[in-house]
C-alpha positions in Angstrom: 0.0 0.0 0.0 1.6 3.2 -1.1 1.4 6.5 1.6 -1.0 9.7 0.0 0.8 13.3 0.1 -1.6 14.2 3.0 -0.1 11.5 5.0 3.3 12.2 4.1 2.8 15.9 5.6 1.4 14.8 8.8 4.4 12.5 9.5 6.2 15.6 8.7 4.5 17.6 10.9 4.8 15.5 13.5 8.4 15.0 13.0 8.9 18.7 13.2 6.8 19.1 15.8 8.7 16.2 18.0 12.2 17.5 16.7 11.4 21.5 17.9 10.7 19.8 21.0 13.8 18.0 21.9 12.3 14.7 20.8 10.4 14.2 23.7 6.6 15.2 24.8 6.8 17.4 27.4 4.7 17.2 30.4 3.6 20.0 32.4 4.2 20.3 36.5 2.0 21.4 38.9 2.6 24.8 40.5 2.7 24.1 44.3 -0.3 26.0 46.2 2.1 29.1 47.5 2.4 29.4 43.7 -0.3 28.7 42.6 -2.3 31.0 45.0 -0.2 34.3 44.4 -0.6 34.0 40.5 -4.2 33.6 41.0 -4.1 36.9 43.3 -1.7 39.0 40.4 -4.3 37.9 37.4 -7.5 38.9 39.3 -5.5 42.0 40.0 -4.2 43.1 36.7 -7.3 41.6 34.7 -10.7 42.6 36.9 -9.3 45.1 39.1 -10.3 42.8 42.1 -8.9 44.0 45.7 -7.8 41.1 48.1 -7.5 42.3 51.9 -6.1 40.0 54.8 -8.5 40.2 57.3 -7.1 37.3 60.0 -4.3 34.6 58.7 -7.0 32.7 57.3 -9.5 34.8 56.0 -9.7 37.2 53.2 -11.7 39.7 51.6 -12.1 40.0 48.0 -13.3 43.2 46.7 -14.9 43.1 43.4 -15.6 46.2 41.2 -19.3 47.0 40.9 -20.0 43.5 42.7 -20.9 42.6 46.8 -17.3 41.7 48.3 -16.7 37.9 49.2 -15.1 36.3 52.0 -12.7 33.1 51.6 -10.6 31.0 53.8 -7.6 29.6 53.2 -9.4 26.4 53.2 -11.7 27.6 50.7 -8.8 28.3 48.5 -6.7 24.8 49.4 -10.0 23.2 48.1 -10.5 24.6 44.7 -6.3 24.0 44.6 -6.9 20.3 44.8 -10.0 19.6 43.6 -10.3 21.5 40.5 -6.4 22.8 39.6 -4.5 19.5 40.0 -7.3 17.7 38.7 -6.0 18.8 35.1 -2.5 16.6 35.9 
């Protein structure tokens, strides 16, 4: 059975694709939740203009523009970490 030009490019791209790359797949890590959490903080920050205030070592304020403010604790926050971020590894 002879190969068809279109399958010809794919194994090309793919070739490419795995030479670009070292030659291996890469694999992503998880951030750890210090990480994770402060990246979270900066986005909300720099993208929605959200406020976060420290009220007690585990409980924070989020002020939203134009919305009611929210309370979390740092449990609420290690939940959503492990249930729905490392979920995606």
């Amino acid at each position: 059975m002879r190969m068809g030009t279109a399958q010809k490019q794919n194994i090309a791209i793919q070739h490419a694709y795995f030479n670009r790359h070292g030659g291996r797949i890469t694999q992503r890590q998880p951030m750890s939740f210090k990480e994770w959490l402060v990246k979270g903080i900066e986005h909300y920050e720099k993208e929605y203009g959200f406020t976060f205030e420290v009220l007690t070592p585990s409980l924070m304020r989020i002020n939203r523009p134009g919305q009611n403010s929210i309370l979390r604790t740092c449990e609420n926050f290690r939940d959503e970490y492990e249930n729905e971020y490392l979920s995606k590894f």
